[in-house]
C-alpha atoms as one frame of an Amber mdcrd trajectory, in Angstrom:
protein
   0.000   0.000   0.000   2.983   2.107   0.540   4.472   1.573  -2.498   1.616
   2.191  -4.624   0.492   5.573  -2.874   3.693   8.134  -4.187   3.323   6.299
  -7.692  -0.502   7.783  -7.391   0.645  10.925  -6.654   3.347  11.514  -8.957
   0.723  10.173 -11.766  -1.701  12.423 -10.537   0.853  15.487 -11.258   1.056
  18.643  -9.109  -2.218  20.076  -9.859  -4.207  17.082  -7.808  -5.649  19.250
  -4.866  -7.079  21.814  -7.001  -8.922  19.074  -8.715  -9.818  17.276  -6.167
 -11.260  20.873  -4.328 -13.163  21.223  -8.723 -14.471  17.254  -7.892 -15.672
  18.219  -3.891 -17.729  21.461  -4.879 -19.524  19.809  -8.012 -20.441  16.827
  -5.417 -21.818  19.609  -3.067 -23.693  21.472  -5.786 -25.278  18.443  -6.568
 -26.301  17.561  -3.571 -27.326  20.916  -2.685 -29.672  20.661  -5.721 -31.183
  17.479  -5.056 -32.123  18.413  -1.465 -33.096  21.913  -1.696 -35.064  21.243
  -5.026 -36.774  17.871  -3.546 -38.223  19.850  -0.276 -38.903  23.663  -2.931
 -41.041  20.887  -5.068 -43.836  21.125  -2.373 -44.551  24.320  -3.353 -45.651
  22.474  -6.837 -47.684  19.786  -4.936 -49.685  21.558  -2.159 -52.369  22.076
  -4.509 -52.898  18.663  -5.683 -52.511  17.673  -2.210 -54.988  20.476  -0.927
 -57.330  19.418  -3.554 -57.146  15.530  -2.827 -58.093  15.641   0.731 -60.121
  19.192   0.913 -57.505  20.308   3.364 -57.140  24.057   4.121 -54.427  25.934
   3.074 -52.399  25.845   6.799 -53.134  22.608   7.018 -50.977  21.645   4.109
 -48.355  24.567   4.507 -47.964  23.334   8.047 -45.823  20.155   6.374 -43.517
  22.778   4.198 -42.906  24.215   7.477 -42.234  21.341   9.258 -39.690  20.252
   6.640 -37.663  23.870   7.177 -37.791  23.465  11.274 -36.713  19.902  11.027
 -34.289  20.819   8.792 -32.650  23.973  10.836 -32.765  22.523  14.217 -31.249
  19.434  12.923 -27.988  22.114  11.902 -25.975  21.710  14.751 -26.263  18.213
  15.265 -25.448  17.227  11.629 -22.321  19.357  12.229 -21.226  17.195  15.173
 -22.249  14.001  13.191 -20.055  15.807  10.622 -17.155  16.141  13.247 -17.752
  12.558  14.334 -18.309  10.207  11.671 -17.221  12.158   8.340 -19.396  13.429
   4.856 -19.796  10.070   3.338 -21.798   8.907   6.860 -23.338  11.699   6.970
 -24.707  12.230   3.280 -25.260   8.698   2.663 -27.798   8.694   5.710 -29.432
  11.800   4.184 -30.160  10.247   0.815 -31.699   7.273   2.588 -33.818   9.088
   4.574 -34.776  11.439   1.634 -35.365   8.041  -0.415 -37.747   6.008   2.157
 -39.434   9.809   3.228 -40.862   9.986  -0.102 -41.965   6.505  -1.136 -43.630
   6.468   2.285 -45.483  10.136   1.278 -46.526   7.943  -1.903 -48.885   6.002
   0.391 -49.774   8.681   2.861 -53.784   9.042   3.612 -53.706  11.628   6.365
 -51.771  14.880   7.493 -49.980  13.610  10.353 -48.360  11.100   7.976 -47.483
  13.850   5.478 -46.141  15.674   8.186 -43.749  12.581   9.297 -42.912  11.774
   5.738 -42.312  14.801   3.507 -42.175  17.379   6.717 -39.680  15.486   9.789
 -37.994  13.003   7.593 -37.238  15.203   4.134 -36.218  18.105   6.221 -33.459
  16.059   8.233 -32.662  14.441   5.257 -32.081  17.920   3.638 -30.169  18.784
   6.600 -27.676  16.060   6.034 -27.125  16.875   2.301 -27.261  20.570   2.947
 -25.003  23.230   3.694 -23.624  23.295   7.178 -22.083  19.447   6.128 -20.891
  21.074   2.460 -19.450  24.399   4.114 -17.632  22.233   6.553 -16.215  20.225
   3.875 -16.077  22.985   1.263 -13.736  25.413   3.953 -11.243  22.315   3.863
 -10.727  22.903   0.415 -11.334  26.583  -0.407 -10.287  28.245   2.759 -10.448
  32.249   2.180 -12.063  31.530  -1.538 -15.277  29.671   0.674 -17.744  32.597
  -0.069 -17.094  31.926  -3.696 -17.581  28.090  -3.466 -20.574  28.417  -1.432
 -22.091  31.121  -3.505 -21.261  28.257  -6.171 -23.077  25.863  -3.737 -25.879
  27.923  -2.290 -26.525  28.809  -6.440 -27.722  25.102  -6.365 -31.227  26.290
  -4.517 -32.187  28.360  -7.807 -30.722  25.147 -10.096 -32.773  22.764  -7.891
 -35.959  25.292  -8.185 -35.366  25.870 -11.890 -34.660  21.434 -12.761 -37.665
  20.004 -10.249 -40.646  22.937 -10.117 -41.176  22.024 -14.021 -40.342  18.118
 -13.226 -42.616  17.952 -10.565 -45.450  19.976 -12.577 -44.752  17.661 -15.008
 -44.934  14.144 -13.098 -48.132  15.084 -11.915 -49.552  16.190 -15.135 -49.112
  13.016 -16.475 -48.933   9.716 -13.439 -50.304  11.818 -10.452 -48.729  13.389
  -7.460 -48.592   9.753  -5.722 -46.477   8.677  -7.973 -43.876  11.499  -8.666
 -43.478  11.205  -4.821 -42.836   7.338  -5.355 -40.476   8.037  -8.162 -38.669
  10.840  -6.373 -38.200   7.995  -3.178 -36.614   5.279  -6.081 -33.835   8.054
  -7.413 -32.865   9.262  -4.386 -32.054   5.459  -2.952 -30.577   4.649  -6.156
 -27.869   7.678  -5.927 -26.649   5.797  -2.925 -24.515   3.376  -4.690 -22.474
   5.744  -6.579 -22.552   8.200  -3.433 -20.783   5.525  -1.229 -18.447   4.697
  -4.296 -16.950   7.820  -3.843 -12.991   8.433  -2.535 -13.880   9.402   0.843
 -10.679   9.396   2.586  -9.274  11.433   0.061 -12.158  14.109   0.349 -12.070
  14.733   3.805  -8.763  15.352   4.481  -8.885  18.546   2.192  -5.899  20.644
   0.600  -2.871  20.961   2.170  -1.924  23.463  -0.521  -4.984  25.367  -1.035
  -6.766  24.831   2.490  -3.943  24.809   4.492  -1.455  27.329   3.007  -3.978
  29.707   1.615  -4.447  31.550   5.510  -0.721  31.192   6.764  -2.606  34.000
   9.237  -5.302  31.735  10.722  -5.194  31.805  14.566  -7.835  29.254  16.155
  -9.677  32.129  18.313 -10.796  29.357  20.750 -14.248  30.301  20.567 -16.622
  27.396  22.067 -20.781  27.659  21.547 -21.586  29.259  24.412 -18.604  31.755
  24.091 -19.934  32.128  20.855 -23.541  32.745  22.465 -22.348  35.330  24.554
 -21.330  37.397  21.515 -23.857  40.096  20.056 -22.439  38.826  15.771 -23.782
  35.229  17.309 -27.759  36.764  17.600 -27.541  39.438  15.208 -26.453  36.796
  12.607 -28.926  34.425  14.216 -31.948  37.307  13.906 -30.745  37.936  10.560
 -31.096  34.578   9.097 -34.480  34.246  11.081 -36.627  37.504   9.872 -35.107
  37.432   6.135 -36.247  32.936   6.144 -39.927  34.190   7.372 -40.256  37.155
   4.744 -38.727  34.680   1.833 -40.552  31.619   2.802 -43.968  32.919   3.693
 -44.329  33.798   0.022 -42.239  31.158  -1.814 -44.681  28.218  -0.377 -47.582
  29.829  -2.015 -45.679  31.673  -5.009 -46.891  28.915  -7.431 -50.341  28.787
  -6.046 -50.839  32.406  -5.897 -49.850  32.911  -9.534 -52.749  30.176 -10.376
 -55.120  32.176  -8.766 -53.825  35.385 -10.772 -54.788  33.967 -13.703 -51.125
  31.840 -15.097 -52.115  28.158 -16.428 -50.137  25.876 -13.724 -47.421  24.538
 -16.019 -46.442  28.129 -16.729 -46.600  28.946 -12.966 -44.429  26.227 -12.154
 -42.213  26.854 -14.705 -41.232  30.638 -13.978 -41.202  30.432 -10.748 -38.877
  27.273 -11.922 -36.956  29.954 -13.450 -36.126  32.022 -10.271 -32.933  29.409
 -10.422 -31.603  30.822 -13.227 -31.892  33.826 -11.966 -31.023  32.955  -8.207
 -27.219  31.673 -10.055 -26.753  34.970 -10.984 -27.641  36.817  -8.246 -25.396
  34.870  -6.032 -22.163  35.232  -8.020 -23.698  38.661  -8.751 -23.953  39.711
  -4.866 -20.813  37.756  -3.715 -18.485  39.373  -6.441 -19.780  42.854  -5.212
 -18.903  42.138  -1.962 -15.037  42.255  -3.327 -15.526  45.180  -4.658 -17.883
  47.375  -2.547 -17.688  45.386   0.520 -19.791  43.045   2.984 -22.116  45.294
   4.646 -23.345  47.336   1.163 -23.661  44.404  -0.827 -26.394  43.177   2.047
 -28.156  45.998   1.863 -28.161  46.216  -1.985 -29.646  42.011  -1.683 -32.332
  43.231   0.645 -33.290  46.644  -1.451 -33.781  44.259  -4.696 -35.892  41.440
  -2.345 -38.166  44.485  -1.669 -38.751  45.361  -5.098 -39.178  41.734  -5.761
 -42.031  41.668  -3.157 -43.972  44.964  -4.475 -43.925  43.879  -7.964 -45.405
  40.314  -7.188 -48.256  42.374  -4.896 -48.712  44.230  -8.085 -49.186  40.683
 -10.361 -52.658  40.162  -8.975 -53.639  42.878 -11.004 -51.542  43.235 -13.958
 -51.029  39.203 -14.266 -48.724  39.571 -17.849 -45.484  37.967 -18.947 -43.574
  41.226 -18.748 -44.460  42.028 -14.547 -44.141  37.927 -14.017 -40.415  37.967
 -15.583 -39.405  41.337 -13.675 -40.763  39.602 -10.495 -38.828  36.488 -11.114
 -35.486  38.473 -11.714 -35.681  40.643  -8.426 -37.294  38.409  -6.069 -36.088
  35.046  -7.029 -32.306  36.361  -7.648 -32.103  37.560  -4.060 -34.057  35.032
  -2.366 -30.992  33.100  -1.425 -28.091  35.721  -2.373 -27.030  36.230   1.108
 -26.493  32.783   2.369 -23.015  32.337   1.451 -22.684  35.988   2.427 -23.406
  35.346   6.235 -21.841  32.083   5.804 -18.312  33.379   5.279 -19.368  36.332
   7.740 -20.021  33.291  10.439 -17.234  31.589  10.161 -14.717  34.146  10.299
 -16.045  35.693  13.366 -16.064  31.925  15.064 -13.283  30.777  13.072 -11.361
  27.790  15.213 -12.377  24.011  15.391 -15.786  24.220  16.654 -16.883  26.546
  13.876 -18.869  23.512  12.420 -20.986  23.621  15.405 -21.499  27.067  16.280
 -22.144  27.826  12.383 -24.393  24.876  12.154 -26.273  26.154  15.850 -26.793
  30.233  13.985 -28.811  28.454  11.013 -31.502  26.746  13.476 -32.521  30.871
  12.790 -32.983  29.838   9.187 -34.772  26.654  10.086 -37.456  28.333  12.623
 -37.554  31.386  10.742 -38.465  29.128   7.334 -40.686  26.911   8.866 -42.891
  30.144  10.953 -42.590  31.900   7.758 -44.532  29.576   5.754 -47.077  28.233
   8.408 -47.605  31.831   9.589 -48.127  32.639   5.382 -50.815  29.844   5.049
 -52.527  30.915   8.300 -52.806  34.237   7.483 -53.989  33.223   4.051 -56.885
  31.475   5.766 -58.020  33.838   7.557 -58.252  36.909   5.385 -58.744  34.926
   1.927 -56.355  37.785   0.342 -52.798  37.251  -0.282 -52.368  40.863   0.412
 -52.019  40.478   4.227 -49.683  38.059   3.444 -47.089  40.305   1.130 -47.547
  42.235   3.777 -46.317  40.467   6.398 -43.471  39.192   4.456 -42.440  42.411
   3.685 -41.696  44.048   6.999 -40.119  40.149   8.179 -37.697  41.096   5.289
 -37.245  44.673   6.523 -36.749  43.423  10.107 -34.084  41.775   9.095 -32.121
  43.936   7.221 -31.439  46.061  10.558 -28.830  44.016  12.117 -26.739  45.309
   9.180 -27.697  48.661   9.619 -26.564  48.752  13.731 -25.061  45.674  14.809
 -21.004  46.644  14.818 -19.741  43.595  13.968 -21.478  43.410  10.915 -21.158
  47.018   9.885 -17.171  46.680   9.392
């Protein structure tokens, strides 16, 4: 074994790592995309659902929101799983839960079992595919170029948006929700084999050259959770991820369903609001470059200014439902809706920066989690009760506002 590992290396030629680090981010991109566009595709099916059983609009929002909570208060604890028992543990359990959550929401015949299936299960199973275990993994290989990788990886949202909205539309069209769930289930088990196939050892130990050498600077701060806790960047970053996941989520669960009711044939609902991932890509390469240029703290604020447009010109789509407003919606809203992410990701873990950074990172996005899963329950209720989407664009609009603020006073986000 010796013997054959240098005649590896000098066959791989000197350029290995940085291939290695090109063959790490495209696994996290894809897995990014499977699991973000598998739990977005329930904005596709809550109709069909709603429609099947006569269930109120909260009722069936209430298992998008589980899947978001699940998934952000499972963060910390899929970074210590990270920590303990390495990626390919850790995403091979997510793809099996993702795989038996869906064939058993094929079968499902009442809410609490939708709840279990598509809401507990696929939002843990997100969790472990998502991006606390890629960042970890990712800032072995990137080190000070991480924004850029996850802005790469966090681009995967619009890419999983834009591939499974239309899919999903699709599947449903033509066998029935029941059985695009099913089929969805039989993929993601079948992308185990090739998962666990993978050369593991040799993608955890990340880049000596690039990881390693890039930050001959770093100094492990020490910083533990509940030093981290004690720290006003720990709950302003916390707030900020919670407030901007309630304004973004309370309208994307019912985006496609709203833009039925304005008039849009389904298909074409599905399909530009698909779309929103081409134009997320952009706006997260867009957003993250500007930050080189202009800085952290304006580039924010410029994310959040083009979310608010985003939000008035959808309000204004009820009553001027044409292509033109639709696409200009789609560019603003859906090329911000994520655009921060790697933003406060790099932010994060350069305020906590040391060897429980995994952890403390991974404890800041349970703000995401609760603040996606209130978001969209709170969106549905209100929905309910006023039978106007108004109060709802509304609401979402001064969650996004509230959130903004921690970049407007907080100090350690201001430099």
């Amino acid at each position: 074994m010796d013997k054959r590992t240098p005649k590896r290396d000098a066959l791989a030629g000197p350029h290995q790592p940085e291939r290695v680090a090109l063959n790490v981010l495209t696994l996290c991109f894809a897995l990014s995309l499977l699991g973000r566009g598998l739990g977005e595709s329930f904005t596709v099916f809550l109709k069909p659902i709603s429609e099947s059983f006569d269930w109120d609009r909260a009722e069936v929002v209430s298992v998008y929101s589980l899947t978001w909570l699940a998934g952000g208060l499972m963060a910390p604890v899929v970074g210590r799983l990270f920590d303990r028992a390495g990626p390919r543990t850790v995403y091979a359990l997510g793809l099996l839960l993702l795989g038996g959550a869906f064939l058993a929401a094929s079968r499902s015949q009442s809410l609490w079992q939708f709840q279990l299936s598509v809401g507990l299960c696929v939002g843990i199973g997100i969790a472990l595919i998502g991006n606390v275990p890629n960042s970890i993994l990712l800032g072995r290989w990137f080190g000070p170029r991480l924004p850029t990788a996850m802005a790469v990886v966090y681009s995967a949202t619009g890419a999983g948006v834009l591939v499974l909205l239309p899919t999903s539309q699709l599947l449903i069209d033509h066998i029935g929700w029941r059985d695009a769930y099913q089929l969805f289930g039989l993929v993601a088990l079948g992308l185990l084999v090739p998962l666990l196939l993978l050369p593991w050892r040799l993608f955890s130990t990340g880049s000596p050259d690039i990881a390693g050498k890039a930050d001959p600077d770093f100094v492990d701060d020490g910083w533990t959770l509940a030093s981290a806790m004690r720290h006003h960047a720990f709950w302003a970053l916390f707030a900020t991820f919670f407030f901007t996941a309630i304004g973004m989520f309370a309208l994307s669960a019912q985006i496609v369903a709203y833009l039925i009711d304005a008039g849009f044939p389904p298909l074409q609902a599905a399909t530009a609001w698909g779309f929103s991932g081409v134009a997320l890509l952009f706006g997260m390469l867009g957003v993250t470059q500007l930050d080189s240029v202009i800085g952290r703290r304006p580039s924010v604020l410029f994310s959040y200014g083009v979310s608010i447009v985003g939000i008035i010109l959808l309000w204004l789509l009820q009553w001027y439902p044409n292509v033109w407003l639709l696409t200009a919606f789609v560019v603003t809203f859906g090329s911000m809706i994520g655009s921060r992410g790697p933003l406060l990701t790099a932010t994060a873990m350069k305020i906590f920066r040391g060897k429980r950074v995994g952890t403390i990172y991974g404890t800041i996005s349970i703000g995401s989690g609760l603040g996606s899963a209130f978001g969209a329950w709170a969106g549905g209720l209100i929905h309910d009760w006023t039978q106007s989407y108004n109060p709802v664009i509304a609401f979402a609009l001064v969650a996004v506002v509230i959130g903004m603020i921690p970049f407007l006073v907080v100090p350690a986000l201001r430099r």
